[in-house]
C-alpha positions as a Python dict, from the first residue, in 0.01 Angstrom:
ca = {
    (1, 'X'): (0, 0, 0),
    (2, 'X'): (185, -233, 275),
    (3, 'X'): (181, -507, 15),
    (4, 'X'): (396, -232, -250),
    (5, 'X'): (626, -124, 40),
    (6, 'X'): (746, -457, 121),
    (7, 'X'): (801, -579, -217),
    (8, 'X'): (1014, -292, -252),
    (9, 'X'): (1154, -345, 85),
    (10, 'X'): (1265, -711, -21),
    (11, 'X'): (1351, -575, -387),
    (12, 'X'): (1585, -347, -246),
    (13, 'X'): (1742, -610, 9),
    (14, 'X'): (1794, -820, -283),
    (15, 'X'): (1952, -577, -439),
    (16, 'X'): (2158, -508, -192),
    (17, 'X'): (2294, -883, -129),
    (18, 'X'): (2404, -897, -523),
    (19, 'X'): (2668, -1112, -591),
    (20, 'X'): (2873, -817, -766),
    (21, 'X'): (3033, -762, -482),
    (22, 'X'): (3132, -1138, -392),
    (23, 'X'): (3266, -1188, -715),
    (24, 'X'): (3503, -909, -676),
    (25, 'X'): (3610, -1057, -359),
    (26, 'X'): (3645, -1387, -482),
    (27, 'X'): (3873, -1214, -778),
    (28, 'X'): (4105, -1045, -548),
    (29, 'X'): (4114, -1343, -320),
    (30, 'X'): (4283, -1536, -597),
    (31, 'X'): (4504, -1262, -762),
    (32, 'X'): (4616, -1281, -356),
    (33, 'X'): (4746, -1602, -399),
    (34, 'X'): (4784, -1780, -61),
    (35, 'X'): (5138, -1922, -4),
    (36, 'X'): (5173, -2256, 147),
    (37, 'X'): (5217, -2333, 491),
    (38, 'X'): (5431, -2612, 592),
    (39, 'X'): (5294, -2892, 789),
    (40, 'X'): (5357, -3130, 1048),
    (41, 'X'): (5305, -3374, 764),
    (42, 'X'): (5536, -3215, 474),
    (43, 'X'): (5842, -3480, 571),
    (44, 'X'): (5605, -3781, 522),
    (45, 'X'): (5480, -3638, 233),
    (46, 'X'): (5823, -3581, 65),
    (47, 'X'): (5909, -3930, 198),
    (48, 'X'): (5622, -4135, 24),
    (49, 'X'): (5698, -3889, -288),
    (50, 'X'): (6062, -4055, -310),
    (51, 'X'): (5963, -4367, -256),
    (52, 'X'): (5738, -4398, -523),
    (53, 'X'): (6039, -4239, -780),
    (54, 'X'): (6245, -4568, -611),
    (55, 'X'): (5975, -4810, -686),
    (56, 'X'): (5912, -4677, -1000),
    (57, 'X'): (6292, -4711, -1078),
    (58, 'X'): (6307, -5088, -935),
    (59, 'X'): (6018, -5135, -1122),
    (60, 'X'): (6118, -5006, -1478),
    (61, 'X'): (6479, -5209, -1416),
    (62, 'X'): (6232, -5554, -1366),
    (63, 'X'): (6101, -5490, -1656),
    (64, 'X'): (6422, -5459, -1829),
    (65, 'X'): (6519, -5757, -1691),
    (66, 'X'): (6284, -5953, -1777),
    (67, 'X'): (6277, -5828, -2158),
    (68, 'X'): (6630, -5936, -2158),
    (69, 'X'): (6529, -6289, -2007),
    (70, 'X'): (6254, -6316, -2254),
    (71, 'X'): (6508, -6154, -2582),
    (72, 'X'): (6760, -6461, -2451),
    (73, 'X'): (6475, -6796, -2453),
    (74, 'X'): (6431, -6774, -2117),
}
């Protein structure tokens, strides 16, 4: 008789804890979508972003120059 009641003592805490419950929490946490808070670090950030867009511009006009040494015998 103990041995029945707390398997359905443990059956029913199980059944509690589902995950139904989390996953509907989880779904209205993303339909909620967080917006983004600006950090100490969002200058830097921007900073390194434009720097790459240079080097990738000096970069592409090396290569252009060098085609065009290469296209003239050089």
């Amino acid at each position: 008789m103990t041995r029945s009641l707390a398997l359905a003592a443990c059956v029913s805490l199980l059944a509690a804890c589902s995950s139904h419950k989390a996953e509907d929490e989880a779904t209205h946490q993303a339909a909620a979508a967080p917006v983004r808070q600006k950090t100490v670090f969002d200058d830097q950030l921007k900073a390194l972003e434009k720097a790459k867009a240079v080097q990738k511009t000096v970069d592409d006009a090396a290569k252009a120059q060098q085609k065009a040494i290469d296209d003239n015998g050089g």
